[in-house]
C-alpha positions in Angstrom: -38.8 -10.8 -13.4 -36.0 -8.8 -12.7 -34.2 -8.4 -9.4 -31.3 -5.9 -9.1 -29.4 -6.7 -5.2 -27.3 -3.9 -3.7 -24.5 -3.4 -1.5 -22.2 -0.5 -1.5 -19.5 -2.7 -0.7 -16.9 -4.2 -2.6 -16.8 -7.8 -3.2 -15.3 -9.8 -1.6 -14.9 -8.2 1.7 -14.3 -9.0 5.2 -17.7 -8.7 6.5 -20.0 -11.9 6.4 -23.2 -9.8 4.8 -20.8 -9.8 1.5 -20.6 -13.6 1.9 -24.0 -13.7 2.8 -25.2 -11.9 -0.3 -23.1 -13.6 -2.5 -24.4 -17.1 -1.9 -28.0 -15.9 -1.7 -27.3 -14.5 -5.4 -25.6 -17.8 -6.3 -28.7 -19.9 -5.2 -31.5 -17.6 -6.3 -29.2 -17.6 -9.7 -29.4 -21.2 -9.8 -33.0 -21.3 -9.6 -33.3 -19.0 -12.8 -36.6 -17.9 -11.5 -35.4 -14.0 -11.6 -32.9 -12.0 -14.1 -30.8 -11.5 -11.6 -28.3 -8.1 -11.4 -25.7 -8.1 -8.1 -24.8 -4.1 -8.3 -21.5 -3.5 -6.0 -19.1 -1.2 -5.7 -15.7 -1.5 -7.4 -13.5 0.8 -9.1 -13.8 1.9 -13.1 -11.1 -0.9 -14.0 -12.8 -3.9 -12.2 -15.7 -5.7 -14.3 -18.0 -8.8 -14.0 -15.5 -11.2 -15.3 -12.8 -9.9 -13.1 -15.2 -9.7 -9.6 -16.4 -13.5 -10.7 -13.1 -14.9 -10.5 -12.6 -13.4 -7.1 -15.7 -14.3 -5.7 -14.6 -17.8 -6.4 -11.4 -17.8 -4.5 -12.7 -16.1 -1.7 -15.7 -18.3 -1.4 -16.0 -21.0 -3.8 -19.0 -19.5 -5.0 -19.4 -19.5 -9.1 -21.7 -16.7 -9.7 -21.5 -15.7 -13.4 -20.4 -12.5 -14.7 -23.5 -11.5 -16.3 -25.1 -11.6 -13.0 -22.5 -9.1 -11.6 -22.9 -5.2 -12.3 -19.7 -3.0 -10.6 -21.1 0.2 -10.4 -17.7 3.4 -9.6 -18.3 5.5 -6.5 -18.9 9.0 -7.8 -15.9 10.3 -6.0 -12.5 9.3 -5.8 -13.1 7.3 -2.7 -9.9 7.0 -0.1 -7.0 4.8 -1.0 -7.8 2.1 2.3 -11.8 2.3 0.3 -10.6 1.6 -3.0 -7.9 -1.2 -2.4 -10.1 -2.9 0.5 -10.8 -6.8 0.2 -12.2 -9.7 1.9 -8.9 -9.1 4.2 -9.9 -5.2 5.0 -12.0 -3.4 6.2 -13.4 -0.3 4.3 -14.1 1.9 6.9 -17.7 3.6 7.6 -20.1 1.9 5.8 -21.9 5.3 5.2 -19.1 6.9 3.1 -19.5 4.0 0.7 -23.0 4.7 0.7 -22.6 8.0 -0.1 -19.9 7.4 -3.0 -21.8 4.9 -4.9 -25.6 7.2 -4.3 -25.5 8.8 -8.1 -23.8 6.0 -9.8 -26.1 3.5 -8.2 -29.3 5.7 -9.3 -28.1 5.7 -12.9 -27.3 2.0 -12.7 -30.7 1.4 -12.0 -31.9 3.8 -14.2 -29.9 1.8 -17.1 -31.3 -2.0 -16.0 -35.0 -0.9 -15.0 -35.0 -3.8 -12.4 -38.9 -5.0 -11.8 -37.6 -5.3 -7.5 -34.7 -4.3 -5.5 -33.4 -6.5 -3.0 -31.1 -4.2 -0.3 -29.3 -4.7 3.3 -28.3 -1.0 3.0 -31.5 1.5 3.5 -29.9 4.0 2.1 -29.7 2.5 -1.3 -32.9 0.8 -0.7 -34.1 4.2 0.1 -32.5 5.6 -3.6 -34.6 2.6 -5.5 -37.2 3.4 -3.8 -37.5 7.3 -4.5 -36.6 6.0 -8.6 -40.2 4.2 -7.9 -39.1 0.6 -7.9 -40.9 -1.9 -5.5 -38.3 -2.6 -2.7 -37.6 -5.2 -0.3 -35.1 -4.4 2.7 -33.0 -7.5 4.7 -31.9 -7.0 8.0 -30.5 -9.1 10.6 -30.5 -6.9 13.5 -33.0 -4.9 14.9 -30.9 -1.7 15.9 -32.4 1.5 15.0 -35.5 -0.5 13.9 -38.0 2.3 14.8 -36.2 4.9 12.6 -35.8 2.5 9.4 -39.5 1.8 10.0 -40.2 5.3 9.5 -37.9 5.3 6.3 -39.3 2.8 5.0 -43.2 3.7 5.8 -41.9 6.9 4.1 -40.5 5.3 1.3 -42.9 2.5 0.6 -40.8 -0.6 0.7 -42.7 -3.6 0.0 -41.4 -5.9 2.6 -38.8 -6.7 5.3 -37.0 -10.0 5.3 -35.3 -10.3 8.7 -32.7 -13.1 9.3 -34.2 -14.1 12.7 -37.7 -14.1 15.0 -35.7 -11.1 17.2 -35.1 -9.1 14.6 -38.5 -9.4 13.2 -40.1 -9.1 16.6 -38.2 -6.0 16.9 -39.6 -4.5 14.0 -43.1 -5.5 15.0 -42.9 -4.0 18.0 -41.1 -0.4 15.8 -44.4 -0.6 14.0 -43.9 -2.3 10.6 -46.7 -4.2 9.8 -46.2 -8.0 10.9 -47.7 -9.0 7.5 -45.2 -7.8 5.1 -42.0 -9.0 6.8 -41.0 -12.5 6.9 -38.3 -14.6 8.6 -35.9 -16.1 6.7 -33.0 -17.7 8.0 -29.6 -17.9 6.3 -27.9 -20.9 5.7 -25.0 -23.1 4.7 -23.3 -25.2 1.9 -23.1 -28.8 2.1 -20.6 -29.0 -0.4 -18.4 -26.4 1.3 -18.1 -28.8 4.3 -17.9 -32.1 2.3 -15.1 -31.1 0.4 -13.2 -30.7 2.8 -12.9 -34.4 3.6 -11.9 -36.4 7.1 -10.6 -34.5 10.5 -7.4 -36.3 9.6 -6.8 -34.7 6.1 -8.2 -31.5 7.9 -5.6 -31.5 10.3 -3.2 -32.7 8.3 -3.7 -29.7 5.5 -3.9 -27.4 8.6 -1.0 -28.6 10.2 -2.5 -29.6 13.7 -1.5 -32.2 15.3 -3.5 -35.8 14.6 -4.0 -36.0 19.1 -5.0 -33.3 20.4 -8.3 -32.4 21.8 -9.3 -29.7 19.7 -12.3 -26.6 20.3 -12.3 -24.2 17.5 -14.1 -20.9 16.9 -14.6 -19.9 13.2 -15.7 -16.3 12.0 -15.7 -12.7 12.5 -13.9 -12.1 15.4 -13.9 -8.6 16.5 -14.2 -6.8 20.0 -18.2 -7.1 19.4 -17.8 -10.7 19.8 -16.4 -10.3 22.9 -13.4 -12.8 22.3 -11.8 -12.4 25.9 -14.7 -14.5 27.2 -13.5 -17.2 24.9 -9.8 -17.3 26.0 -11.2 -17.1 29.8 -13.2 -20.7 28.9 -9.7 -21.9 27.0 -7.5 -20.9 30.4 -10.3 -23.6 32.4 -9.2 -26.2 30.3 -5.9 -26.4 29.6 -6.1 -29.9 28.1 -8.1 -28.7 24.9 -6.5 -27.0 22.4 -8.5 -23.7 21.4 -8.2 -22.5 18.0 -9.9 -18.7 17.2 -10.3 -18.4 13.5 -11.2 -14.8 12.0 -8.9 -12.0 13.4 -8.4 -8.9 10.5 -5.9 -7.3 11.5 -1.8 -8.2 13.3 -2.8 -6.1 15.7 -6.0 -7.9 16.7 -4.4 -11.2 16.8 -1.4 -10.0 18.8 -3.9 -8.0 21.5 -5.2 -11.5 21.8 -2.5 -13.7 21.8 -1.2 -11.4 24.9 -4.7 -11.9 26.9 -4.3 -15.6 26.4 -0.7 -15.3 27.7 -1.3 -13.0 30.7 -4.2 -15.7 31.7 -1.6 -18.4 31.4 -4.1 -20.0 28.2 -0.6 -21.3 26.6 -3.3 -23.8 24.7 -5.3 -21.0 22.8 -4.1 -20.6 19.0 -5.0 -17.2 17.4 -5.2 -17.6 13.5 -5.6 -14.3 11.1 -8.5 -14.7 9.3 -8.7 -16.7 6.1 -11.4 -17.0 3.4 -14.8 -18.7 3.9 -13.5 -21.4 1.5 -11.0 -22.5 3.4 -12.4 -22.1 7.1 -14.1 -25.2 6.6 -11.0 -26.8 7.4 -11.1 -25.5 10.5 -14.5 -26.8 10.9 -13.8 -30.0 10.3 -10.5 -30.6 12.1 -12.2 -29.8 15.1 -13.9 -32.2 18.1 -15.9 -29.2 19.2 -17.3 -25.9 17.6 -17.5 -23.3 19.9 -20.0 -20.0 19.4 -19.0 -16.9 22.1 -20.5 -17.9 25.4 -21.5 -14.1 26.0 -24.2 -12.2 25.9 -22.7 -9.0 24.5 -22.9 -9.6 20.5 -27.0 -10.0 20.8 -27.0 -6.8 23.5 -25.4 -4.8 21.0 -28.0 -5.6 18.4 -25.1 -6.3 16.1 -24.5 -9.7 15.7 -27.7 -12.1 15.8 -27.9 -15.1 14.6 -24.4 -15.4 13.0 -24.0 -16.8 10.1 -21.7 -19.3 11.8 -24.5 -20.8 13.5 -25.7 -22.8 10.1 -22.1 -23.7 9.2 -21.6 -25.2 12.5 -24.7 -27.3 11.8 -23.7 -29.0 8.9 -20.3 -29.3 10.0 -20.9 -32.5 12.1 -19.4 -31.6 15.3 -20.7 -30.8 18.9 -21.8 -27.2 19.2 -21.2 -25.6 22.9 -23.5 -22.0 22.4 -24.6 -19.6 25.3 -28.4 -19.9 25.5 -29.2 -16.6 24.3 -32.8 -16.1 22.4 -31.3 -15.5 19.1 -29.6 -18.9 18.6 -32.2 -20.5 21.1 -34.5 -20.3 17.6 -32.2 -22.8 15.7 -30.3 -24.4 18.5 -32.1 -26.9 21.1 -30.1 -27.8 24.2 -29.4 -31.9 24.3 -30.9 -32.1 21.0 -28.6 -30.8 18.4 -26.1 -28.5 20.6 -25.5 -28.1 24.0 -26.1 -24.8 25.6 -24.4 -22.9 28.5 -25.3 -20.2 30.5 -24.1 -17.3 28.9 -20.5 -15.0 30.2 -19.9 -17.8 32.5 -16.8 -19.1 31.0 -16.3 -22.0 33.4 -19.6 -23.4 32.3 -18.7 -22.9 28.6 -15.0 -25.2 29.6 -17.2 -28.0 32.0 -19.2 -27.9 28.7 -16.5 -28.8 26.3 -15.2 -31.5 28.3 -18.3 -33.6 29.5 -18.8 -33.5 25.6 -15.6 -34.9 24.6 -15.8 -37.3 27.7 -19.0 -38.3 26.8 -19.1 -40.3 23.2 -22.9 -41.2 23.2 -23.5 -37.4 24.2 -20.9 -36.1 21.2 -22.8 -38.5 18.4 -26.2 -37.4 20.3 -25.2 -33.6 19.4 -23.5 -34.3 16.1 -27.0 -36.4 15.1 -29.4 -33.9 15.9 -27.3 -31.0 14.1 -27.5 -33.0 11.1 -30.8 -33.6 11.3 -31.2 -29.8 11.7 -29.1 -28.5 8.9 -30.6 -29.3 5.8 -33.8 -26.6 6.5 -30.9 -24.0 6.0 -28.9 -24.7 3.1 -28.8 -21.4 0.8 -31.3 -23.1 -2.1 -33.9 -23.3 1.1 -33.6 -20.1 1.6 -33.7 -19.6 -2.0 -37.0 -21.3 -2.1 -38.7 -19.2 0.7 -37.1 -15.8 -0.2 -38.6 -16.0 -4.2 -41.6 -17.0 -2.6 -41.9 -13.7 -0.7 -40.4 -11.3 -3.2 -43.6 -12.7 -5.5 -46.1 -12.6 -2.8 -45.0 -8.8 -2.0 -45.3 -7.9 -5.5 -48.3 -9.5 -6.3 -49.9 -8.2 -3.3 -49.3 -4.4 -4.8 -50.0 -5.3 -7.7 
């Protein structure tokens, strides 16, 4: 069978759906259950060979070349577009969509792909009206009642949704419950094992061997309402706080001021560096900390990040606000310990009964490992070529 995935961004890129994708390409690759196509934007010069090698450094992902088709944006997209990596952004997502519509039509014109895979509708939409059977990915339910009517339209074949809210929401939009399915992302084990002890993780990182150390790692944008963050660091000064995933100078030094204006000399705020390497991070820590906020599920986009399962496997204690989303994977005293969430204070009295507490930390640390291996990306493999074949079959 053959399965052609799409994104009209360029890989790598900043944003964790890239990273996502890629690794969901790598596993299902692995299985050699589909002939597999990943069809991307990437200017006329860059090929398969050239996007492989990159997808390596960036995420220590080895995804062949003949699995990777660059398809060029029909116009001469702007300079920021064309040059943008997994350390830029590309700016709206719907120019991109735009640029690659034509090319991407005659791509899949050219490779005649038995299924689409898609987490952009609008090129789901395309392989759709080319009268391929189509499955569309989401994690977030925002504008969920106008994609249903897209894809009603359309026909799509399914929806895999990342998360019980996101299909929920759906459900309620009006897609039917039986064609979409839940299935969660995920991490790699050998990511995180490679990276060896806290010591060498400090060491390699430059952190001092000490210190009590709390460390956020991933995306970090306004949506992730980071302040809250730096208000829990300022309540406990004796932790260091490391934030992990700023883009841009200016980001980082907007941040870096808050911390200083609330007197949080401990927090460190760290440009952001590629998924390969912020295992590190991961590792050198004593705590992992998710935003203790409600604002990133509110705004319908960020659910059930991606961090979530990398924290997991990591083998540290997880402090998380209690919101539904990660209230699916994570269990209060069981395998993380969960706070109220936008009470900062709670978030800090959190962090330090957890590294006062050993029996509590190994409690935590236990039960996440216990947790993790359902999510690895070859479990999500497993349960995403299961649906793809029951959809088809089913229209068959």
């Amino acid at each position: 069978m053959r399965l052609a995935v799409l994104t009209s961004r360029v890989i790598p890129h900043v944003e964790a759906d890239v990273e996502q994708m890629v690794r969901t390409a790598e596993a299902l690759a692995g299985r050699g259950a589909f002939d597999l196509r990943v069809l991307y934007s990437a200017p006329r010069e860059v090929d398969g060979a050239a996007t492989a090698g990159a997808i390596e450094r960036a995420y220590g992902v080895r995804l062949a070349a003949r699995h990777l088709h660059p398809v060029a944006p029909w116009i001469d997209a702007p300079a920021a577009f064309r040059a943008a990596t997994s350390q830029r952004a590309a700016g709206p997502q719907w120019v991109a969509d735009a640029a690659l519509a034509r090319p991407i039509a005659r791509a899949l014109g050219g490779l005649a792909p038995d299924i689409v895979l898609s987490r952009r509708w609008p090129l789901a939409a395309i392989a759709s009206r080319l009268g391929i059977p189509t499955i569309y990915e989401t994690h977030s339910p925002a504008h969920a009642a106008a994609l249903c009517r897209v894809g009603r339209t359309m026909g799509w074949r399914g929806v895999v949704a990342h998360s019980d809210c996101v299909r929920d929401g759906y459900v309620e939009a009006g897609w039917p419950a039986e064609s979409i399915r839940v299935i969660r992302n995920g991490y790699d084990p050998c990511a995180i094992a490679s990276s060896g002890t806290k010591a060498e993780a400090r060491a390699r990182l430059g952190l001092p061997a000490a210190i009590r150390l709390a460390c956020y790692a991933g995306r970090l944008n306004a949506k992730k309402q980071p302040e809250v963050l730096i208000r829990a660091a300022a309540a406990m000064p004796e932790v260091t706080v490391v934030l992990v995933g700023v883009v841009g100078e200016g980001e980082r030094t907007a941040l870096a001021e808050y911390a200083a204006s609330l007197g949080a000399h401990n927090v460190r705020v760290e440009r952001r560096v590629e998924p390969s390497a912020a295992m590190d991070y991961l590792v050198a820590a004593d705590v992992l900390l998710l935003t203790p906020a409600s604002g990133p599920l509110a705004s319908g986009r960020t659910v059930l990040p991606l961090k979530t399962y990398q924290y997991l496997g990591a083998g540290r204690p997880i402090i998380a606000p209690a919101t539904p989303d990660l209230c699916e994977v994570l269990e209060h005293g069981r395998n993380a310990w969960l706070v109220p969430p936008d009470d900062p204070v709670a978030a800090a009295e959190a962090v330090r009964r957890v590294l006062a507490d050993p029996g509590l930390s190994e409690r935590l640390i236990a039960g996440a490992l216990a947790t993790a291996p359902a999510f690895t990306w070859a479990a999500r493999a497993d349960a995403l070529e299961t649906f793809i074949r029951e959809r088809c079959a089913r229209a068959a």
